[in-house]
N, C-alpha and C positions, 0 to 999 in steps of 0.2 A: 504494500500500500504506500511508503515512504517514498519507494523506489519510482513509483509511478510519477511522484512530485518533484522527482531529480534528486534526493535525500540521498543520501550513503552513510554507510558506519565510518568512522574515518579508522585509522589506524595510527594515526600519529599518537607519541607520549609525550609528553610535558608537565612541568610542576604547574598546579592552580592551585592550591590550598595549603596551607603551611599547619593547617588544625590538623589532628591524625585521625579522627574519626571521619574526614573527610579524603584520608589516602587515596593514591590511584589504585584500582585492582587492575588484576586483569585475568578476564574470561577467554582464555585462545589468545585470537588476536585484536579482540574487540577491548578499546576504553572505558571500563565501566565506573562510577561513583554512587555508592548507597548515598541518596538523598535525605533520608528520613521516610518515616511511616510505612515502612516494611516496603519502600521503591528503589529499584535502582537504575540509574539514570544512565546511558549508553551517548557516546560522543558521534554527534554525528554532524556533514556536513555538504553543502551545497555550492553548486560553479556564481561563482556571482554573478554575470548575467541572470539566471533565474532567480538568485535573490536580490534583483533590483527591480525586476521584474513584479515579482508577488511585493514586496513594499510600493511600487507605484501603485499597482491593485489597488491596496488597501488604501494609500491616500485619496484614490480617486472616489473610493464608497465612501468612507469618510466625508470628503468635501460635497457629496452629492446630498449626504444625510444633514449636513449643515446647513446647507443648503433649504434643504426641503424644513427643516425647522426653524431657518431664520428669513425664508420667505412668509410676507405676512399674508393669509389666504381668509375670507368670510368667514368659510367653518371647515373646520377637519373634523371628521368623526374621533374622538376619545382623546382629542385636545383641547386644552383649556388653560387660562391666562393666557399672560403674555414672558415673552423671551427679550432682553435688547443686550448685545454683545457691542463693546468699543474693542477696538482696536488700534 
């Protein structure tokens, strides 16, 4: 499912945490880190183009949703007051 996103497990090692309960493990050849609450969290990584890609995405839903709430319309069903943002 990751992979379909462009996602990979990365395989590089590197210090990130100097706490020991937050050591690096390693699974094979996978980077893992127990996070807390019985999870452990696997490093993983993508080619920048797709992740400038999916951050444009998300800006542009973003600015469409602002949008749509800081234009002033009659009536919107299940809106009520008023909004005013400066800038």
């Amino acid at each position: 499912m990751f992979q379909e996103g462009g996602w990979a497990i990365s395989e590089e090692f590197g210090p990130t945490a100097d706490d020991s309960r937050m050591a690096e493990s390693s699974l094979g050849s996978v980077n893992t880190r127990y996070v807390g609450n019985d999870v452990t969290a696997v490093l993983m990584e993508i080619p920048d183009e797709l992740y400038k890609e999916d951050q444009a995405a998300k800006a542009a839903n973003i600015k469409a949703v602002e949008k749509d709430i800081l234009t002033k319309k009659d009536h919107v069903e299940g809106q009520y007051g008023e909004i005013t943002v400066k800038r």
